[in-house]
C-alpha positions in Angstrom: 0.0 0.0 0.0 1.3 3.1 -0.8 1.6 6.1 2.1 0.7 9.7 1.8 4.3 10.8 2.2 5.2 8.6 -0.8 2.0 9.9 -2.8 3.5 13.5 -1.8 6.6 12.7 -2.9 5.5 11.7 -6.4 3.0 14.4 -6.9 5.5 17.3 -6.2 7.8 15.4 -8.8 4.5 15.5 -11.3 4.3 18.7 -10.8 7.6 19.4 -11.6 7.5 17.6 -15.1 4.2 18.8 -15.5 5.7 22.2 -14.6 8.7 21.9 -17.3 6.4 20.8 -20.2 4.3 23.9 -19.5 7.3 26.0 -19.8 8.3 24.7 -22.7 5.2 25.4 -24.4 4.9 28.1 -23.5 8.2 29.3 -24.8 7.5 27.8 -27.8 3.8 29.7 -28.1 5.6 33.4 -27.0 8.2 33.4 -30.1 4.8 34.3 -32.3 3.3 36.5 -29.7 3.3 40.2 -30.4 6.5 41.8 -27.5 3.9 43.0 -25.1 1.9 39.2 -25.1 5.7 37.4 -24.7 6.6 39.6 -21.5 3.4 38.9 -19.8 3.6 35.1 -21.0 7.7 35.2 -19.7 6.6 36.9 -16.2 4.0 34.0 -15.8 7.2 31.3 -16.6 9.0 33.0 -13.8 6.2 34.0 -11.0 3.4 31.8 -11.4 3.4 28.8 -13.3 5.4 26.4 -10.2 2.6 28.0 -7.9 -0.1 27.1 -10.0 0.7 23.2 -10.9 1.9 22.6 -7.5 -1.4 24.0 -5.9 -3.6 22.9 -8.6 -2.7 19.1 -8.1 -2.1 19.5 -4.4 -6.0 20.8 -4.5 -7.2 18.0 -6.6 -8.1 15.6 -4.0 -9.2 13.1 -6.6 -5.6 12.6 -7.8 -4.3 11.8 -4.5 -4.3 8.0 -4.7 -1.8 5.4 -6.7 -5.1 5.8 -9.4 -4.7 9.4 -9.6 -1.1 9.6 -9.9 -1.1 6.9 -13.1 -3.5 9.2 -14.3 -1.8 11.7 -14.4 1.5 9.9 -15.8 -0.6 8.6 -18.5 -2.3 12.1 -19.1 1.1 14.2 -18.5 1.0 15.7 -21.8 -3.2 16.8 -21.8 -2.5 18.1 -18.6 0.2 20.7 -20.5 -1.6 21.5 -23.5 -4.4 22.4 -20.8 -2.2 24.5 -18.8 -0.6 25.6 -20.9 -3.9 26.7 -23.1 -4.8 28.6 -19.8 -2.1 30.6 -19.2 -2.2 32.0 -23.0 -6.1 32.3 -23.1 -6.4 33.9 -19.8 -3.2 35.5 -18.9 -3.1 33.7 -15.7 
């Protein structure tokens, strides 16, 4: 059975991969963007996007099981296109 401290564990490392796919999206997305849409998308790399994976999964109560977390794995890359679609669309 797996603990909480391990399902922890493995969700802050999630996030972080979830994190760096973001970011590279992202990136990628902002070379198009007119200068003033690229800052605001850069600031968001730098000051929010770690805050908002990490809370975002640690919120998700539904993912906090060994079910969750292979759903997430197998979903790794939805999950960045959504974010990732968010943070343009909105200007999180």
């Amino acid at each position: 059975m797996t603990d909480s401290t391990d399902l922890q564990t493995q969700l802050t490392e999630i996030a972080v991969k979830l994190t760096g796919k973001v970011a590279e999206m992202l990136a990628y997305a902002a070379r198009d963007m007119e200068p003033s849409k690229r800052e605001k998308i850069y600031e968001m790399l730098e000051e929010s996007l770690p805050t908002v994976v990490t809370n975002t999964l640690f919120r998700t109560t539904v993912l906090h099981s060994a079910k969750g977390i292979d759903h997430l794995k197998a979903n790794m890359e939805t999950y960045a296109q959504q974010f990732a679609q968010s943070f343009i669309k909105n200007d999180m």
